[in-house]
C-alpha positions as CSV (number, residue, x, y, z in Angstrom):
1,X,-47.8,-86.2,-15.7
2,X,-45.8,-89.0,-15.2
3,X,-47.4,-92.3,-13.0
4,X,-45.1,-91.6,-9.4
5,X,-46.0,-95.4,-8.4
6,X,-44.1,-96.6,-11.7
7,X,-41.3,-94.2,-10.8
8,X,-40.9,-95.0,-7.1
9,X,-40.9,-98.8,-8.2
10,X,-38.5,-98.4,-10.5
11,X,-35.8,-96.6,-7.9
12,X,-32.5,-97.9,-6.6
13,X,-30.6,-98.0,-3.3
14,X,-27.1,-98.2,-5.4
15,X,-24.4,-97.2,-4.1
16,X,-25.9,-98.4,-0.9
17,X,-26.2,-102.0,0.0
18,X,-28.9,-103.6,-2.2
19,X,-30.5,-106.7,-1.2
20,X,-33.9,-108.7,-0.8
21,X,-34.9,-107.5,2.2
22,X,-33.6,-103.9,1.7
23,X,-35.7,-101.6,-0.2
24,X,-35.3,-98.1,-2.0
25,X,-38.8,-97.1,-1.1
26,X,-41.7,-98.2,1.9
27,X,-44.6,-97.1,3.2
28,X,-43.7,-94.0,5.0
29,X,-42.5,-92.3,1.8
30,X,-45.5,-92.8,0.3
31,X,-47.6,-91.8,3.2
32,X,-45.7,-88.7,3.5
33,X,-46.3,-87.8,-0.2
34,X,-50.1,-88.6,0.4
35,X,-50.3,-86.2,3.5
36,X,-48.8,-83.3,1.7
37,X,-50.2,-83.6,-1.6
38,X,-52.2,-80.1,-0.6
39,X,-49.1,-78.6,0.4
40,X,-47.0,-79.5,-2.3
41,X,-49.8,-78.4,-4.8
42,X,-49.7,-74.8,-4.0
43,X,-45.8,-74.4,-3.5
44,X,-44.1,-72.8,-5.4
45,X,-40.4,-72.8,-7.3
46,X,-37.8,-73.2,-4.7
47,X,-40.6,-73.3,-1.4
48,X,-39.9,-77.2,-0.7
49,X,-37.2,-78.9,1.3
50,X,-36.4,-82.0,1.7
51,X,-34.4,-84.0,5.0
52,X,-33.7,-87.0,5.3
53,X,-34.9,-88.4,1.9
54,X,-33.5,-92.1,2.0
55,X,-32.7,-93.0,-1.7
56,X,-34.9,-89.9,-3.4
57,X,-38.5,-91.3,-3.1
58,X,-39.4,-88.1,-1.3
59,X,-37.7,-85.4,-3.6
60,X,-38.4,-87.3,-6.8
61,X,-41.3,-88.4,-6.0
62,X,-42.5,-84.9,-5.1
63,X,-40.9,-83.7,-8.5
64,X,-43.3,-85.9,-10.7
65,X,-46.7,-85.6,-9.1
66,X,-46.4,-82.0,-8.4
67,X,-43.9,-80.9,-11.2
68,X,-41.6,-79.1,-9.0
69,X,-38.2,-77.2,-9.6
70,X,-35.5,-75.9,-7.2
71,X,-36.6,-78.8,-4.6
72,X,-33.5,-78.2,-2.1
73,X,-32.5,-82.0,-0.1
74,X,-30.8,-82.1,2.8
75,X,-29.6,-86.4,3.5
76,X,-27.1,-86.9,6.2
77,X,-25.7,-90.1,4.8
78,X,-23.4,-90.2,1.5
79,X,-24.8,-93.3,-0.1
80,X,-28.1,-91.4,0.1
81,X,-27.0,-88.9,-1.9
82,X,-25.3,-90.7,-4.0
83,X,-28.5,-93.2,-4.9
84,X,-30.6,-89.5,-5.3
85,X,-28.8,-88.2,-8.1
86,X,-28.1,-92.0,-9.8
87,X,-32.1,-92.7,-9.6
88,X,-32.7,-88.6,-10.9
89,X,-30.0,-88.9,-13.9
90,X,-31.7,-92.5,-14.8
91,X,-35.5,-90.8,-15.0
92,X,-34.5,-87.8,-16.4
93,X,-35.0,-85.2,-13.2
94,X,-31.2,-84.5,-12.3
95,X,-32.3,-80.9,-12.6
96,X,-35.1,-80.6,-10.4
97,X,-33.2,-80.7,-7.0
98,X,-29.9,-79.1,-5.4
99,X,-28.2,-80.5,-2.5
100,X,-27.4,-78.4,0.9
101,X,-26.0,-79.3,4.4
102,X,-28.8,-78.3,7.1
103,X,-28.3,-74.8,7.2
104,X,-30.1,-71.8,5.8
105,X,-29.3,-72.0,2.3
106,X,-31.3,-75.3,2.6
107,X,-34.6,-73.6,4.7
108,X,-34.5,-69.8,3.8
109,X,-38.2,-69.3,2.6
110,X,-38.4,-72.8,2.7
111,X,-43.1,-73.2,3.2
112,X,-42.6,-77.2,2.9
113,X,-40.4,-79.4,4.2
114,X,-40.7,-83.2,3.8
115,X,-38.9,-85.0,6.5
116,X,-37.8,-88.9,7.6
117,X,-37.8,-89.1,10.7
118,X,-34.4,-89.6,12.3
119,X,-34.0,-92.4,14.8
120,X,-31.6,-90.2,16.8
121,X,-33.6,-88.0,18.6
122,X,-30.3,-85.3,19.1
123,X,-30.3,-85.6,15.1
124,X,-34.1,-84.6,15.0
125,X,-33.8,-82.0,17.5
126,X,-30.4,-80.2,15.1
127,X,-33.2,-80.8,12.2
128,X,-36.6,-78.8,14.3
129,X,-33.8,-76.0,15.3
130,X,-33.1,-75.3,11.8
131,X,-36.4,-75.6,10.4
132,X,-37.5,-73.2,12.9
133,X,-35.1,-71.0,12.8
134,X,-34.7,-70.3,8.8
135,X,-37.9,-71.2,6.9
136,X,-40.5,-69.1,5.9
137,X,-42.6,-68.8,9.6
138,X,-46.1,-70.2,7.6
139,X,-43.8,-73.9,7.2
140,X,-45.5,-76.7,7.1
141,X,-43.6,-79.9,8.0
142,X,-44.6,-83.5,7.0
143,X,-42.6,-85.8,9.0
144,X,-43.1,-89.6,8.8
145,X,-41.8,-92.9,9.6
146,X,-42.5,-96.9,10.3
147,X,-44.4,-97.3,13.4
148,X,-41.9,-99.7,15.0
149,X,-39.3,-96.5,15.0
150,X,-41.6,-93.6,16.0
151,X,-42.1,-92.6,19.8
152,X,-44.0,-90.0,22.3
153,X,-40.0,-88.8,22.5
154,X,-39.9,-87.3,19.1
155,X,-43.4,-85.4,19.7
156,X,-42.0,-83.6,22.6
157,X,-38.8,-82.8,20.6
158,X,-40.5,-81.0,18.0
159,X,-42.6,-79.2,20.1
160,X,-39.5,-77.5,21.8
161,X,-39.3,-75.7,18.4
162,X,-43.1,-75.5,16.9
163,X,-45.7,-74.9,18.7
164,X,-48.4,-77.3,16.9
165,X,-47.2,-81.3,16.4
166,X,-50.9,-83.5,15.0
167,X,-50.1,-87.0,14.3
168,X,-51.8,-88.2,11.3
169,X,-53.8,-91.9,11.3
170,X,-52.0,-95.0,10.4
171,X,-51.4,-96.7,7.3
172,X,-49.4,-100.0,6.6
173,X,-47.7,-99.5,10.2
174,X,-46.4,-96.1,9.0
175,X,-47.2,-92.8,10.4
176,X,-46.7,-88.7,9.7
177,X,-46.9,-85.8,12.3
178,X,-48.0,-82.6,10.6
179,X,-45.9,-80.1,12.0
180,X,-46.4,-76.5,11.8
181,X,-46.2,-72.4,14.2
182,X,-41.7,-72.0,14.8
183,X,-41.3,-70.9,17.9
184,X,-38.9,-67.8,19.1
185,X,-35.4,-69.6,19.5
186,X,-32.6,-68.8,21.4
187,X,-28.7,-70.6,20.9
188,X,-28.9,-73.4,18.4
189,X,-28.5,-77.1,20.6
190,X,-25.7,-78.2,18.5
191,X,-22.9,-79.0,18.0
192,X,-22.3,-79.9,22.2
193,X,-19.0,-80.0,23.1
194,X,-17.9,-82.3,26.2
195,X,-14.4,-83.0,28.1
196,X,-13.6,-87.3,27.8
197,X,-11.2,-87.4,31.1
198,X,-10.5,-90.7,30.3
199,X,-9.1,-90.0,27.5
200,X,-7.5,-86.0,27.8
201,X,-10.1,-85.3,24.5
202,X,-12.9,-82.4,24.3
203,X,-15.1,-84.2,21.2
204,X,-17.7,-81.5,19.6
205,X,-20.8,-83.8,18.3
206,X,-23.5,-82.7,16.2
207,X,-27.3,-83.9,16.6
208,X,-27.3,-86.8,14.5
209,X,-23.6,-87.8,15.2
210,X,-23.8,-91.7,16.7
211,X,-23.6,-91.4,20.5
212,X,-23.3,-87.6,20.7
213,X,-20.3,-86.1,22.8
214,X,-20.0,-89.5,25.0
215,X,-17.7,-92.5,24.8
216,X,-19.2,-95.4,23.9
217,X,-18.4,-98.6,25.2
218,X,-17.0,-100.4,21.8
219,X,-15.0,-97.3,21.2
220,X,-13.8,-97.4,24.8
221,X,-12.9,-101.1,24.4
222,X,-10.9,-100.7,21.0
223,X,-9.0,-97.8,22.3
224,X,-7.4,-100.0,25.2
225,X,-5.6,-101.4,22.0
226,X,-3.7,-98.3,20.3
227,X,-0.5,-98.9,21.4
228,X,-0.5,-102.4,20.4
229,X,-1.4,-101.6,16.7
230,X,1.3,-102.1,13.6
231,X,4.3,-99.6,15.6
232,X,6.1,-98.9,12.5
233,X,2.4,-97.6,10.7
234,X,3.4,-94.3,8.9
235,X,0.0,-93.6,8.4
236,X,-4.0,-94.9,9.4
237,X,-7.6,-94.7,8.4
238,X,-10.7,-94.9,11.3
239,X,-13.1,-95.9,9.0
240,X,-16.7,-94.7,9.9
241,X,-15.1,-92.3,12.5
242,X,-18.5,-90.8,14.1
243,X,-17.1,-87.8,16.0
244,X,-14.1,-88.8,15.5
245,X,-12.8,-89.9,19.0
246,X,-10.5,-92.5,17.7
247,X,-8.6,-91.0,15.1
248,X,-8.1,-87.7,18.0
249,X,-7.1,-90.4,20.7
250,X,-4.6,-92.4,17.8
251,X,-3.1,-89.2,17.0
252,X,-2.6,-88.3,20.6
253,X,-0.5,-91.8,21.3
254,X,1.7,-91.8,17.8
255,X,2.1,-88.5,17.5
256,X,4.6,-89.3,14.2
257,X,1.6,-90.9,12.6
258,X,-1.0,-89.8,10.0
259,X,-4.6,-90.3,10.4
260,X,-7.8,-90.0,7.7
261,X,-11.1,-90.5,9.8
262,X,-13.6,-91.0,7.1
263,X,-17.5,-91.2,7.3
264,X,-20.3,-91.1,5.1
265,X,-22.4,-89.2,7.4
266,X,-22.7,-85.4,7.1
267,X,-23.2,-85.1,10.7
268,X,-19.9,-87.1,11.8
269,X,-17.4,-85.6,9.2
270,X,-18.7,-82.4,10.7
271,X,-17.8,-83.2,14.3
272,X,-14.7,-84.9,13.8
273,X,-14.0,-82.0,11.7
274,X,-14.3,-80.0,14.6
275,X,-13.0,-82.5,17.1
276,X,-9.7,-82.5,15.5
277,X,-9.8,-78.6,16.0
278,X,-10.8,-78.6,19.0
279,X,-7.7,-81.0,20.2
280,X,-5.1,-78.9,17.8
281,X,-4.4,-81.7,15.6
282,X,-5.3,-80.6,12.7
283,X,-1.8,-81.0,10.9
284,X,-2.0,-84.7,12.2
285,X,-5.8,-85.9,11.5
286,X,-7.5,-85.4,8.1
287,X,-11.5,-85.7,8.0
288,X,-13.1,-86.5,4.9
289,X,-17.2,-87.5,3.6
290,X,-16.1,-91.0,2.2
291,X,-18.1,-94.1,1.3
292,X,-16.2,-97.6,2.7
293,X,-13.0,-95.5,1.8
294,X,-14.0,-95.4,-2.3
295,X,-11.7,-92.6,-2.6
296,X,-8.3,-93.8,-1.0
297,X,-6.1,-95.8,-3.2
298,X,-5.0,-99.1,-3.3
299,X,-2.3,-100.4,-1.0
300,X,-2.1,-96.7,0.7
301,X,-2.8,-97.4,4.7
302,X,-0.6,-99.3,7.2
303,X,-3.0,-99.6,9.8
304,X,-7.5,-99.3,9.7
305,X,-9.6,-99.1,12.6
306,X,-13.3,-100.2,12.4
307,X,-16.1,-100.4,14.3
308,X,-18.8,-101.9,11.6
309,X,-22.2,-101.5,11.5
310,X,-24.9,-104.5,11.8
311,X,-27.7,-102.6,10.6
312,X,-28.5,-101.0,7.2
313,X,-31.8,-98.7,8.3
314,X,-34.2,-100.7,9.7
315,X,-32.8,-104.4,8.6
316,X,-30.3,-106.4,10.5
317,X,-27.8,-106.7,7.7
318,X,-23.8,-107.8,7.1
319,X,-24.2,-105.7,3.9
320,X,-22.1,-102.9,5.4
321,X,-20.0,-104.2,7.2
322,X,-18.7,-106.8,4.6
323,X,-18.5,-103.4,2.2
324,X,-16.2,-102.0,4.8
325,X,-14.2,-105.0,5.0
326,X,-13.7,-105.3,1.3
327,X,-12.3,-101.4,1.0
328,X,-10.1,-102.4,4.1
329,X,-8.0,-105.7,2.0
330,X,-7.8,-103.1,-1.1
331,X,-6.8,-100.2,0.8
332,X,-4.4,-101.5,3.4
333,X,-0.6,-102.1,2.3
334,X,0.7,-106.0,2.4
335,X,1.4,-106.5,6.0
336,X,-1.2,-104.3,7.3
337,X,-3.4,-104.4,10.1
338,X,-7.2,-103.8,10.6
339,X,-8.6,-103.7,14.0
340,X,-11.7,-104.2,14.6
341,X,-14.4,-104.5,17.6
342,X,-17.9,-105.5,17.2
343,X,-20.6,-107.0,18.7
344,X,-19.6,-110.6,20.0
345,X,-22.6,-112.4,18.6
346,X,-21.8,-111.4,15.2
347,X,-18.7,-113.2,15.0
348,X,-16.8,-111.4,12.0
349,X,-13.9,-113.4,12.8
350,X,-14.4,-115.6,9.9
351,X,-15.7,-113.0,7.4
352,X,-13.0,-110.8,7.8
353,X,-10.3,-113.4,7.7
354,X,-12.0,-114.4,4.5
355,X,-11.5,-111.0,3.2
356,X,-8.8,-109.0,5.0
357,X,-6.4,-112.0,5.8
358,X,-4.8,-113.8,9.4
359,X,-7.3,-112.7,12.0
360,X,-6.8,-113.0,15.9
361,X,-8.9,-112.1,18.8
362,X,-6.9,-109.7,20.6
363,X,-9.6,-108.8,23.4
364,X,-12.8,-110.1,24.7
365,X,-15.6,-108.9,27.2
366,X,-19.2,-109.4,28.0
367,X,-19.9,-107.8,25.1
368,X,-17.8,-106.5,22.7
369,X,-14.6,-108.8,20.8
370,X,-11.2,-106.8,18.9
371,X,-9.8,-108.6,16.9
372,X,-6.2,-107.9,14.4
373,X,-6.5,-108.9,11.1
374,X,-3.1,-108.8,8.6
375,X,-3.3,-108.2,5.1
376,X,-1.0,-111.0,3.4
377,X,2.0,-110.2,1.6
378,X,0.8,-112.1,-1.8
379,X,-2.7,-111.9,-0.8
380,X,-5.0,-110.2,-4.2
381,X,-6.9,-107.3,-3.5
382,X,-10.4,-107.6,-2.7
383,X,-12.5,-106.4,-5.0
């Protein structure tokens, strides 16, 4: 048997952001793998699931001390996914997992299930539903996380759709709740559906989809601005499109233009998907699973809208958003335009000038900034 603490400190974030204070594995992995040891020791081929797994500590990790097959993973986020099968191929274990979306193919006689704990309670909620409703009904779950992120909240969710929730103790400010007893459901919670008068869109939102069915305020903000972005843009990305609200309400105000709404979340690409049904623009508005746009080309978009990130996890981090600006300066034509609104104490204005080209403030509130940045007509492309 191979030593898991060698293997989990040799494992990667790549593609993900990778810095000092970022890591592939913490304390709540390991505590997880601790609690379930039993479990995992009497399950057999194909009887363990994994959710949520961040870079493959869980799966892999699971795979070596126990020496488990057909482990089936479930991770909402692309670069997740991506670092799992980079980190399996590197020790050798590529074969011992399969990836699913969080349906049954992924739970059907599923008896274990390790599980990260979501921050987004609606995304835990989707997760307990479907656990519930398609495992074997003698499932255990293992679900842990850092303290700091962990509340009474995510008890009570769980118990909406299992009837026993036992926290474990402590360890290194990390903790697990043993799960266990489905409960009789009825409808599944999600995907909600909701009516944005404001705008004249109905956006569908899954469970882990960033603030669910509603419009939130940097969205709202940026969206005053449509109709002042490039006028003569044949064609524009909304990078990190959640549920896809912007591309819908861009499409709605050029109708002559063409709009990719990318996201490396599971969860978003599958409400925009179905928020760009539900609106009848689906010969305007593609939706595709992307990370920071890897897979449009060079010089290919007139026009990008962004709202970044400022966290990566747990860690107040640039990383991502500085990725996202990079893939804007390759990807948008000379003469383009990003537009972006963020946060007004993190003052991209200077970063993404660096990297996009001319930037502007074209808005300002209490909160939020917009700001218009132009790709140069000689400027090199970011790489």
């Amino acid at each position: 048997m191979r030593d898991v603490e060698e293997l989990l400190e040799r494992l990667r974030r790549y593609p993900d952001v990778e810095a000092a204070n970022l890591y592939a594995v913490d304390a709540a992995d390991r505590l997880i793998l601790d609690i379930a040891a039993d479990s995992l020791a009497t399950a057999g081929s194909a009887e363990v699931a994994v959710i949520g797994d961040g870079y493959g500590a869980l799966t892999l990790g699971a795979a070596v001390a126990h020496d488990l097959r057909g482990i089936r993973v479930h991770q909402d986020l692309l670069t997740g996914e991506l670092a799992l099968a980079a980190n399996a191929r590197t020790h050798g274990l590529a074969d011992r997992y399969s990836a699913h979306g969080l349906d049954e193919s992924l739970l059907k006689g599923a008896r274990v299930v390790l599980l990260r704990l979501p921050r987004v309670l609606g995304g835990l909620a989707e997760i307990a539903d479907a656990i519930a409703r398609y495992a074997d009904p003698e499932v255990v779950v293992i679900a842990g996380g850092r303290d700091k992120y962990l509340t009474k909240s995510m008890n009570e969710v769980l118990s909406e759709s299992f009837s026993l929730v036992r926290a474990s103790r402590g360890r290194q400010k990390s903790r697990a709740l043993v799960v266990s007893g489905p409960k009789k459901l009825g409808e599944p919670p999600f995907p909600v559906r909701e009516w944005i008068a404001e705008l004249g869109i109905d956006v569908v939102a899954h469970g882990a989809a960033f603030s669910g069915a509603r419009l939130d305020i940097g969205t709202r903000f940026l969206v005053q601005h449509l109709r002042a972005m490039k006028p003569d843009a044949r064609d524009a990305i909304d990078l990190g499109c959640g549920t896809g609200i912007l591309a819908v309400a861009l499409a709605k105000a050029r109708p002559r233009i063409a709009v990719v709404g990318t996201d490396q979340s599971a969860a978003a690409v599958a409400s925009a998907t179905a928020t760009v049904a539900a609106n009848g623009l689906g010969d305007q508005v593609t939706v595709v699973r992307d990370d920071a746009m890897s897979s449009a080309p060079d010089n290919s978009a007139d026009l990008v809208l962004c709202n970044p990130p400022f966290h990566v996890g747990a860690a107040v981090h640039t990383g991502s958003a500085i990725k996202m600006f990079t893939a804007t300066g390759r990807v948008l034509r000379p003469g383009g335009e990003l537009w972006t609104v963020y946060n007004t104490h993190l003052n991209y204005r200077g970063v993404v000038q660096r990297i996009v080209g001319r930037t502007e403030v074209m808005g300002r509130n209490r909160k939020f900034t917009v700001t218009r940045s132009v790709r140069g007509l000689h400027d090199p492309l970011p790489r």
